[in-house]
C-alpha positions as CSV (number, residue, x, y, z in Angstrom):
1,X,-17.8,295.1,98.7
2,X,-20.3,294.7,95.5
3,X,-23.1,292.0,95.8
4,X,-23.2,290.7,92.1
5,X,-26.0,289.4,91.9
6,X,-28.3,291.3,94.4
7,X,-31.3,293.1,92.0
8,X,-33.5,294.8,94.7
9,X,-33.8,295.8,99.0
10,X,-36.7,296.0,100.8
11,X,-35.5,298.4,103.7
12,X,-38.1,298.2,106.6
13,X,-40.7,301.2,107.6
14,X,-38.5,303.1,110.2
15,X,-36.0,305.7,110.4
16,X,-32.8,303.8,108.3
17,X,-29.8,305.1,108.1
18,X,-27.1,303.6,105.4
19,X,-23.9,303.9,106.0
20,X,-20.1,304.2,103.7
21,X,-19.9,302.0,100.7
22,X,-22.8,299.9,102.1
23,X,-23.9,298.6,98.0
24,X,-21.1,300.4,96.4
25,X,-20.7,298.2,92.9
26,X,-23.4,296.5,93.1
27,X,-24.0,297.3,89.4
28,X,-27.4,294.6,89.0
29,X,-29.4,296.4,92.0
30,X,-32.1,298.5,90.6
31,X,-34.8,298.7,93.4
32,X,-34.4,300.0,96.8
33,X,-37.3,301.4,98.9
34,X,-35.7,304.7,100.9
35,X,-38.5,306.4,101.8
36,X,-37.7,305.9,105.4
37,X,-33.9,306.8,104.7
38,X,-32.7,310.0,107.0
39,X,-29.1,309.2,106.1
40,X,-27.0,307.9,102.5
41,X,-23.1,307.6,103.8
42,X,-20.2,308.4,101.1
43,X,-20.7,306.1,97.9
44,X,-23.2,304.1,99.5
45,X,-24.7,303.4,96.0
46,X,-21.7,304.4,93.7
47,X,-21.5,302.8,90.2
48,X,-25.7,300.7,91.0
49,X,-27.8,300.0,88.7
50,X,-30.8,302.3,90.4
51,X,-33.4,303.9,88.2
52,X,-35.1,306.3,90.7
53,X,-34.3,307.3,94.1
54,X,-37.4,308.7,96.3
55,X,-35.7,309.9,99.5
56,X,-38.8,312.3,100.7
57,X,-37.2,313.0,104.1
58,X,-36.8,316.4,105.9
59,X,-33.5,317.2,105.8
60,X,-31.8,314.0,104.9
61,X,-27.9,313.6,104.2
62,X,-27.0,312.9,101.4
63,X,-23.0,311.6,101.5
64,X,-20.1,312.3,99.3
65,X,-20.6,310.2,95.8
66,X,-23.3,308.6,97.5
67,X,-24.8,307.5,93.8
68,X,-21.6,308.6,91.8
69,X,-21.9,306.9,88.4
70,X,-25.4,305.8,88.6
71,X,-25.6,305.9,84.9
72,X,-29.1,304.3,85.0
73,X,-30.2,306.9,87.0
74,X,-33.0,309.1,85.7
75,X,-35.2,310.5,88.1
76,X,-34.3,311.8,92.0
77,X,-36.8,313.4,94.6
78,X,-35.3,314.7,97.8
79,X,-37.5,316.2,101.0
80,X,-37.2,320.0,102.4
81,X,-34.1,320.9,103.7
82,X,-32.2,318.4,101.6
83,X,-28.1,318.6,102.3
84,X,-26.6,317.2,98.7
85,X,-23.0,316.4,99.6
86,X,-20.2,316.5,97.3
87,X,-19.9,314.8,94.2
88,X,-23.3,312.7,95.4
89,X,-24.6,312.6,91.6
90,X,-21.6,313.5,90.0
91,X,-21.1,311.0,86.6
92,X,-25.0,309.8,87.0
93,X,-27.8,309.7,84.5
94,X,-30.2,311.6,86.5
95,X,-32.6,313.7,84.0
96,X,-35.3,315.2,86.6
97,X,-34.9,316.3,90.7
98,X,-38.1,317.1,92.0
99,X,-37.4,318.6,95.6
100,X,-40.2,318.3,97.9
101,X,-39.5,321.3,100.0
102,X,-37.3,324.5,100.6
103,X,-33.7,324.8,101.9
104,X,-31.9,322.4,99.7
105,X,-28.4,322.7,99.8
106,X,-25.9,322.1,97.3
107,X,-21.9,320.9,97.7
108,X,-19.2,320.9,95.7
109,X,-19.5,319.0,92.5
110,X,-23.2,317.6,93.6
111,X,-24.4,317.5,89.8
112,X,-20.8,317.3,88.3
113,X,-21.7,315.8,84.5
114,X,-25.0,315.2,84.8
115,X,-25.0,315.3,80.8
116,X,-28.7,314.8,80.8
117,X,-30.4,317.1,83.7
118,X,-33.0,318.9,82.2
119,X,-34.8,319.6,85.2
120,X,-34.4,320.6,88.7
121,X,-36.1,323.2,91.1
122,X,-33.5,325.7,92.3
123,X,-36.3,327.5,93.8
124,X,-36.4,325.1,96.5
125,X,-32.5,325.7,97.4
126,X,-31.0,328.2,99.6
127,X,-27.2,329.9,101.0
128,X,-24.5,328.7,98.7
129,X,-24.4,326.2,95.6
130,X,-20.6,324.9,95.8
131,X,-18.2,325.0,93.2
132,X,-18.4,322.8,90.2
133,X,-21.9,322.3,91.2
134,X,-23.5,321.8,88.1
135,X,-20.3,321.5,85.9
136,X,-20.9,320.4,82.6
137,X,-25.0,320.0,82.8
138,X,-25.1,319.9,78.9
139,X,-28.6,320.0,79.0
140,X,-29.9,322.8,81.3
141,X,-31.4,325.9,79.7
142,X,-33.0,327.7,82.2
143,X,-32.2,328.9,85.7
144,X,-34.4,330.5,88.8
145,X,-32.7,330.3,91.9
146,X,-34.1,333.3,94.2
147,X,-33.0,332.2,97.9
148,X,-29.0,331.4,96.3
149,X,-26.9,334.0,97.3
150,X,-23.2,333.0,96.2
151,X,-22.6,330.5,93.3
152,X,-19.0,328.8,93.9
153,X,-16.0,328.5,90.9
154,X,-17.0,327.0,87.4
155,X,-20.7,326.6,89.4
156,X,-22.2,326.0,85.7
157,X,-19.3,325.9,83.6
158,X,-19.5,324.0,80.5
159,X,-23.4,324.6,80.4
160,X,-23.8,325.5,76.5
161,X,-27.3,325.3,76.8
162,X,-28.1,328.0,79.7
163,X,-30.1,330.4,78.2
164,X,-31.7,332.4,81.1
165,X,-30.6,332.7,84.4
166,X,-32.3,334.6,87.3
167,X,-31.3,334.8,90.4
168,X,-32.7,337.8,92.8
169,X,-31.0,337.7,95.8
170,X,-27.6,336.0,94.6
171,X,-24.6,338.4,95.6
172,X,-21.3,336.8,94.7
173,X,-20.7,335.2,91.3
174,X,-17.2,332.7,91.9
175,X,-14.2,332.5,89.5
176,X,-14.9,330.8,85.9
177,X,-18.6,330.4,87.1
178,X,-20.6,330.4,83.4
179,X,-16.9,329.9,81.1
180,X,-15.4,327.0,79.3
181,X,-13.5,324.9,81.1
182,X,-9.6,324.5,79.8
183,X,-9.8,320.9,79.4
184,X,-10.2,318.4,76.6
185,X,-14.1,317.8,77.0
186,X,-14.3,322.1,77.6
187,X,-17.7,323.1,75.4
188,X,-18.3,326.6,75.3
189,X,-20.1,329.2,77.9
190,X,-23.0,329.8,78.7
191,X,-25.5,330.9,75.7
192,X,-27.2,333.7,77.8
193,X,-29.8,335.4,76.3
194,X,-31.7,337.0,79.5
195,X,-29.6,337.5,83.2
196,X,-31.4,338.8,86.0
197,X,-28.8,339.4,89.2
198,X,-30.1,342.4,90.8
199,X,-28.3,342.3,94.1
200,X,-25.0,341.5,92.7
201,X,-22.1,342.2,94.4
202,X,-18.8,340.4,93.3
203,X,-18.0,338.7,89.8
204,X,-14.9,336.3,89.9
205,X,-12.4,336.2,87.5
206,X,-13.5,334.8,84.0
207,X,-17.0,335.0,86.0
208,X,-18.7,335.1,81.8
209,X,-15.8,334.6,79.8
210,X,-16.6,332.9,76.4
């Protein structure tokens, strides 16, 4: 349940962990220390009023739409070995993820609409980046991502803006991954201009299309 009026949370200087829905709604909370934080349960922060989340943790879970709809939200910095759930920034505001270490990894819908991400290190993340990932990112223009190996369906559809995109060891490209979508809000593709895949494998269906 929301806390109307709750503005800010001092969590104390040990290992926290925070579970389901714990300030889901609370749309006037803006300050939360998490540096301590090893665990963010499923929509623990959804639809807050946050400004910056520091969560500088090795490998700390973050949960399903854990700040879905943060639209306040502009800056994010995760530890090494980061595990971004699904959906967890989907709808925010977020404009820069610093990531503090290597081994990041990236679910289903993590960055879904993040209109204005213009920044984010996908050096530091490894494996698989899951579909939808970074659907509709209006604002990215340029990817290097050398430890990714697969990229899931519509990965970075809707991303008009992407102008290079390198990516050394990534082998499997998923369906729709750089088109259009087919909805109302569809854009267009990808505006590639330089695409370095050299260990490619496997393009989906309508992997570049438009």
């Amino acid at each position: 349940a929301s806390c109307d009026i709750l503005k800010s949370v001092v969590l104390p200087a040990h290992d926290v962990q925070i579970g389901e829905m714990a300030f889901c709604e609370s749309a006037k909370l803006t300050s939360i220390n998490l540096e301590n934080v090893t665990r963010v349960g499923g929509f623990a922060f959804e639809n807050t009023g946050l400004v910056e989340v520091n969560l500088p943790q090795n490998g700390v879970e973050i949960g399903t739409g854990a700040f879905y709809g943060c639209t306040s939200l502009e800056r994010v910095t995760l530890g090494a070995a980061a595990v971004i759930g699904a959906y967890a920034f989907c709808g925010s505001g977020v404009e820069v993820v610093n990531l503090l270490g290597d081994g990041v990894t990236v679910d289903e819908a993590a960055f879904y609409g993040c209109e204005d991400l213009i920044s984010i290190d996908f050096t530091k993340m490894t494996g698989e980046l899951g579909a939808y990932a970074f659907y509709y990112c209006l604002s990215l223009t340029d990817v290097n991502m050398p430890y990714v190996t697969k990229i899931g369906e519509a990965c970075f559809a809707d991303c008009p803006n992407l102008k290079t995109f390198s990516a050394e060891r990534l082998e499997v490209i998923g369906d729709n991954a750089f088109a259009p979508s087919d909805d109302e809000n569809a854009v267009s593709g990808a505006g590639f201009a330089t695409v370095y895949m050299p260990a490619l494998r496997e393009i989906g269906e309508y992997g570049f299309y438009g």
